[in-house]
C-alpha positions as CSV (number, residue, x, y, z in Angstrom):
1,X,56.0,37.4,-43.7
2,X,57.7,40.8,-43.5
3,X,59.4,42.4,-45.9
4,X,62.9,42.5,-44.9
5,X,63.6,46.1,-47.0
6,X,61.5,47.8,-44.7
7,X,62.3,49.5,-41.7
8,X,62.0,48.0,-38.4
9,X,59.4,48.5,-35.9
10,X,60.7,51.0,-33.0
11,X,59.1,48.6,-30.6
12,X,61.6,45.7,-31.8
13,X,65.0,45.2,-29.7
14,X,68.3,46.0,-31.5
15,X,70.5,43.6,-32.1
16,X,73.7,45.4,-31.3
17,X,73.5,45.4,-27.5
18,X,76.1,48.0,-25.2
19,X,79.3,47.1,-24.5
20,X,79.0,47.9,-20.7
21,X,80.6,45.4,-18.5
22,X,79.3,47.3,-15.0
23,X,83.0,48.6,-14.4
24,X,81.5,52.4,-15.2
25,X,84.4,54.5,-14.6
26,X,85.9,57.5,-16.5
27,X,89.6,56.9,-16.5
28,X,91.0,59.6,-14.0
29,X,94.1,60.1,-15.8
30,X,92.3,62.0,-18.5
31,X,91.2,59.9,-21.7
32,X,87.7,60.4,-21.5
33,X,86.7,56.8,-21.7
34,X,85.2,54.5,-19.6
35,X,87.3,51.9,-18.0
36,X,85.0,48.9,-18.3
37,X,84.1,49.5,-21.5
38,X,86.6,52.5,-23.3
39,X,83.5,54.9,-24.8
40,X,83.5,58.4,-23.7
41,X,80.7,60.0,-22.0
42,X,79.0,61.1,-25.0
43,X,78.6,57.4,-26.7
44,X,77.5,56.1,-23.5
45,X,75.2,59.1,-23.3
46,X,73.5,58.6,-26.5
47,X,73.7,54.9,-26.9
48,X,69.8,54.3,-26.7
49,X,69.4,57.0,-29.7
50,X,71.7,55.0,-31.8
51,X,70.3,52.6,-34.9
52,X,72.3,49.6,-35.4
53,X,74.9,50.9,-38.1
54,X,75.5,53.2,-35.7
55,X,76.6,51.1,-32.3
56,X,78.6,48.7,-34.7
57,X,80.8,51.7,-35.6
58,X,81.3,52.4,-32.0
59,X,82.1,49.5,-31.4
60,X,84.9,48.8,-34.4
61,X,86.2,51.2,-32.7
62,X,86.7,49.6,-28.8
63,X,89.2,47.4,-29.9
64,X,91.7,49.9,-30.8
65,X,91.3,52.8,-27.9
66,X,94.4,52.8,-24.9
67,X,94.0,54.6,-21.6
């Protein structure tokens, strides 16, 4: 059995999956987000480089963002 206080293997899947819906869009009337699933560029950009801890926090976030 693993211990569960040590890191995961890079090989295993995360368990926070993207938000993306397919409706990949930046919103032309200028708030940087993505109409299908409201992150900006630069979240969707790094999205594979973020741990776990990481996307949750983006994702808190979704909720509250307005075009």
């Amino acid at each position: 059995m693993a211990d569960p206080s040590s890191p995961r293997p890079s090989s295993m899947a995360r368990r926070v999956m993207s938000p993306c819906i397919g409706i990949c869009m930046i919103d032309p009337k200028g708030s940087g987000l993505c109409l299908g699933c409201k992150r900006t560029v630069a979240e969707i950009g790094r999205w594979q480089t973020l741990d776990d801890p990481a996307r949750q926090a983006v994702i808190d976030q979704l909720p509250g963002r307005k075009f």
